[in-house]
C-alpha positions as CSV (number, residue, x, y, z in Angstrom):
1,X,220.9,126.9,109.5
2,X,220.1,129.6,106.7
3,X,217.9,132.4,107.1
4,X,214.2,132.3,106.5
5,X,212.0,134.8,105.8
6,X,208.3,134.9,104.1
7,X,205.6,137.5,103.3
8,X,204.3,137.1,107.1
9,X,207.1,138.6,108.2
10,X,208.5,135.8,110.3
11,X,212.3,135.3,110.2
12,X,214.9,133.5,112.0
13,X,219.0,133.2,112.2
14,X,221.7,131.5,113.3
15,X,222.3,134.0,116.3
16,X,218.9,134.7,116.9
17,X,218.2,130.9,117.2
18,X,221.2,131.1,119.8
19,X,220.0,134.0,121.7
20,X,216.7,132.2,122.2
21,X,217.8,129.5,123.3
22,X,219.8,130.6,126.2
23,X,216.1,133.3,127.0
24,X,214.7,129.7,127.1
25,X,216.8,128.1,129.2
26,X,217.8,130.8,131.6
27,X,218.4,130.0,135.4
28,X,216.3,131.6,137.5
29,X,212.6,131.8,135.4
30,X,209.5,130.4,137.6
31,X,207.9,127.8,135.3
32,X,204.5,127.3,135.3
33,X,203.4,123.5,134.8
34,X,199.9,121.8,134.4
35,X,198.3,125.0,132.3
36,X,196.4,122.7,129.5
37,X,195.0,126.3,128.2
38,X,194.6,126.3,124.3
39,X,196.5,128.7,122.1
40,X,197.0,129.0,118.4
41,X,200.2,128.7,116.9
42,X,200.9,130.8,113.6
43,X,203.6,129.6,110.7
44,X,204.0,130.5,106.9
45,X,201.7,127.8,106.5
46,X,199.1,129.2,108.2
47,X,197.2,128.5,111.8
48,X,197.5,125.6,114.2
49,X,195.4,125.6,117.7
50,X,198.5,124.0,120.6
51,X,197.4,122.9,124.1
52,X,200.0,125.2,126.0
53,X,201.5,122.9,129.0
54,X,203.9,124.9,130.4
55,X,205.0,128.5,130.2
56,X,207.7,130.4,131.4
57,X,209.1,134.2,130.6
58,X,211.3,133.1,127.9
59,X,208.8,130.4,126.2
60,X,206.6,127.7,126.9
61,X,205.8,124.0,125.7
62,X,202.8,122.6,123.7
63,X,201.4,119.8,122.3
64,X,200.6,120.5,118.9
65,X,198.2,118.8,115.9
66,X,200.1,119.4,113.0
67,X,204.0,118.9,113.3
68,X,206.7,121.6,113.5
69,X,210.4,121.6,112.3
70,X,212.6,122.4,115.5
71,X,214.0,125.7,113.8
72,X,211.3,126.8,112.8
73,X,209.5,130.6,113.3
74,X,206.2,131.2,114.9
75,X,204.3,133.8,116.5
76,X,201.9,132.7,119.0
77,X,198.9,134.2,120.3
78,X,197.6,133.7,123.7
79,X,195.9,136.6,123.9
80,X,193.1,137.8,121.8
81,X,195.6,140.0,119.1
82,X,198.9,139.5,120.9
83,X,201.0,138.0,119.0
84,X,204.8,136.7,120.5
85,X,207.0,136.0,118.3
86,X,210.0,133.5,118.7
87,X,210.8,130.2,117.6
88,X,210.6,126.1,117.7
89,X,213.4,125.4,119.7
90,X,212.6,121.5,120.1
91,X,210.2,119.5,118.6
92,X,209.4,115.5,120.2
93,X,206.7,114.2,117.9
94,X,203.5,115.9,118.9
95,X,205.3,118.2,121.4
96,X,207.3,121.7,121.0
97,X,209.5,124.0,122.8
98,X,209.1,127.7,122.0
99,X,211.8,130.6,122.7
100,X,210.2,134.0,122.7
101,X,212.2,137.0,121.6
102,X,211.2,138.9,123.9
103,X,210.3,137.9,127.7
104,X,206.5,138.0,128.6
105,X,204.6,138.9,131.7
106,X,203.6,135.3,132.7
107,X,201.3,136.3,135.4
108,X,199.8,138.8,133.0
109,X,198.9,136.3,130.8
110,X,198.0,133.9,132.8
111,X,195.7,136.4,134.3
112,X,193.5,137.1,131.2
113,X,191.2,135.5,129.1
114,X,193.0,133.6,126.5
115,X,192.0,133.8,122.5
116,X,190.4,130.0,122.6
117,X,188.5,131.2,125.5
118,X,187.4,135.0,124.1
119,X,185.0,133.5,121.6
120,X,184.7,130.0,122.2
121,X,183.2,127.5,119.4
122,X,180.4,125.6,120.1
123,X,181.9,121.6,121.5
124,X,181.5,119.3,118.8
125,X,179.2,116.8,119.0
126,X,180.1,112.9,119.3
127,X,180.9,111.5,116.0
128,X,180.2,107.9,115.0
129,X,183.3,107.2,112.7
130,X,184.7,103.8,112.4
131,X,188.3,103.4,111.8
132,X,191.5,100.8,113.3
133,X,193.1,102.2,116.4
134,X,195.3,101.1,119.2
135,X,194.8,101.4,122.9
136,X,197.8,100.9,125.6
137,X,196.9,100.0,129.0
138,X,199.4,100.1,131.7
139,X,202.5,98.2,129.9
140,X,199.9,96.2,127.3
141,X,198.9,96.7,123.8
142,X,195.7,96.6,122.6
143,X,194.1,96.4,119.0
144,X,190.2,97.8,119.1
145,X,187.9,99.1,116.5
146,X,186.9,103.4,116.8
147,X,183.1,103.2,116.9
148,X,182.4,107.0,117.7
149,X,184.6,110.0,119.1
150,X,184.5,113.8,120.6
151,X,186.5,116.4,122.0
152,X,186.5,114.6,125.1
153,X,186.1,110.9,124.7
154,X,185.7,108.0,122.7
155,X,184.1,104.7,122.5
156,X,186.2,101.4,120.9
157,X,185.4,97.9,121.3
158,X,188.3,95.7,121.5
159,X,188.9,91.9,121.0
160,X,188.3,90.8,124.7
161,X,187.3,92.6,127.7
162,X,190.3,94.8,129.3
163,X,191.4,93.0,131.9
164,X,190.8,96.3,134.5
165,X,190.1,99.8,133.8
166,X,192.7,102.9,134.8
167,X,194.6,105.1,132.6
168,X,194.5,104.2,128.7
169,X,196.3,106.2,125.6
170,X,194.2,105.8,122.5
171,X,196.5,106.0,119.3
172,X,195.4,107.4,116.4
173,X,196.8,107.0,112.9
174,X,198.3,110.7,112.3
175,X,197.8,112.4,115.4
176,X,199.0,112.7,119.2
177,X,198.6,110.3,121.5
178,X,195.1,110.9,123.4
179,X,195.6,110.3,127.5
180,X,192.4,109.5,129.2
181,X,190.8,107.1,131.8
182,X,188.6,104.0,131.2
183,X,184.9,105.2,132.3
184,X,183.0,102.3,131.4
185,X,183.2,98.2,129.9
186,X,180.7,96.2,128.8
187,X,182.2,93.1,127.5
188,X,184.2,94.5,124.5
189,X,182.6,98.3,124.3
190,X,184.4,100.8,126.2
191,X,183.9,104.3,126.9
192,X,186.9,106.5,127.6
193,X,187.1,109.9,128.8
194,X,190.2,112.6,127.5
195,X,192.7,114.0,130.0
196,X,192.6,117.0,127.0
197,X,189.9,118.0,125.5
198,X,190.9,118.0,121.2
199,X,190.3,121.3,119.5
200,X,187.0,120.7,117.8
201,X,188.6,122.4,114.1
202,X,191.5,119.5,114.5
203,X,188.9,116.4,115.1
204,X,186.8,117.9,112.4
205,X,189.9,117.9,109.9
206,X,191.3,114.4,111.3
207,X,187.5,112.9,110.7
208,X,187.1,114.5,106.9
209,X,190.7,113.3,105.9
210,X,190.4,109.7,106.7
211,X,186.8,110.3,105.1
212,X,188.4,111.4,101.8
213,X,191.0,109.1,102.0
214,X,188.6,106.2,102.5
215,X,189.1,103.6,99.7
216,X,185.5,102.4,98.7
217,X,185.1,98.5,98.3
218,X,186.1,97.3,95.2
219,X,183.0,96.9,93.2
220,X,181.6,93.2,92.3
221,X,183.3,91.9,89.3
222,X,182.1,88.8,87.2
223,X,184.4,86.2,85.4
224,X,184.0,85.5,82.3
225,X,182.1,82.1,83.0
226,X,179.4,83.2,84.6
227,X,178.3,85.7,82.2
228,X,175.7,84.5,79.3
């Protein structure tokens, strides 16, 4: 793996990808599980909100929004104009591993008020948007039509009533699988609720992309026959 470097400042080798690695996995470090805090994630591309899972001293594991090359370098700030440097380590889809370079003060951290939580944005409201989706219940899958969405839940209706409610993944086109619980059936409507709340900047930019990409109907076109 070559070198990279850009005007941010962000860089990464060979043997600093190495020494990371082995600060990530180092015996001994207390991992913290079950955070869910939000955090932003900065690349050469620009910012990315993550949904931190677990942390330790020499990194931590998110679920991200936009994917991530496993080499590449990030900074990450958890708290309001702290930036930690280090660098992708893993990458599974819609989830990450970081390395730090340096080792953090977990407890610290965990202790304050994080940067998503300093000046939070006002929730986005429920969107009606319409759009092909997939639901998985227990070991079945299900096809069901988006009727509206939010940060924290959606409602679809789906061919035939579910056959029970419980936990249900919602699968999006693009985007991370959404874990929630079945809240409410009538017939074919159903209302679920999120395990995660979705950043409200990320639902706004999944909604106006499928908006832009929407292909109008083709417009009505007459054969030669029926015109006089």
């Amino acid at each position: 793996m070559g070198d990279f470097t850009d005007d941010s400042g962000l860089a990464n080798t060979a043997e600093q990808q190495t020494h990371l690695e082995t600060r990530f996995n180092r015996r001994g470090e207390a991992r913290h599980t079950a955070i869910l805090r939000a955090g932003l994630i900065y690349t050469a591309e620009g910012q990315e909100p993550c949904v931190v899972r677990n942390i330790s001293p020499g990194g931590l594991s998110a679920r991200i929004y936009k994917r991530l090359a496993w080499d590449q370098p990030v900074r990450v700030e958890l708290r309001p104009g702290e930036l930690l440097d280090g660098a992708v380590i893993w990458a599974r889809d819609w989830d990450i591993g970081i390395a730090f370079a340096q080792p953090i003060d977990v407890k610290a951290v965990l202790a304050s008020r994080w940067i998503t939580e300093h000046d939070r944005q006002r929730r986005l409201p429920r969107v009606k948007f319409t759009s092909l989706v997939h639901v998985k219940l227990g070991e079945e899958r299900y096809d069901a039509l988006l009727c509206d969405i939010s940060q924290g839940g959606a409602k679809i209706q789906t061919r035939e009533p579910l056959p029970y409610w419980g936990e249900i993944v919602l699968m999006l086109d693009d985007f991370p699988p959404v874990a929630g619980l079945v809240r409410w059936q009538d017939d074919t409507l159903v209302g679920l609720s999120f395990s995660e709340s979705i950043p409200s900047d990320v639902l706004t930019r999944w909604i106006r992309e499928r908006r832009d990409n929407a292909v109008p109907p083709a417009a009505e076109t007459r054969t030669p026959s029926a015109e006089r």
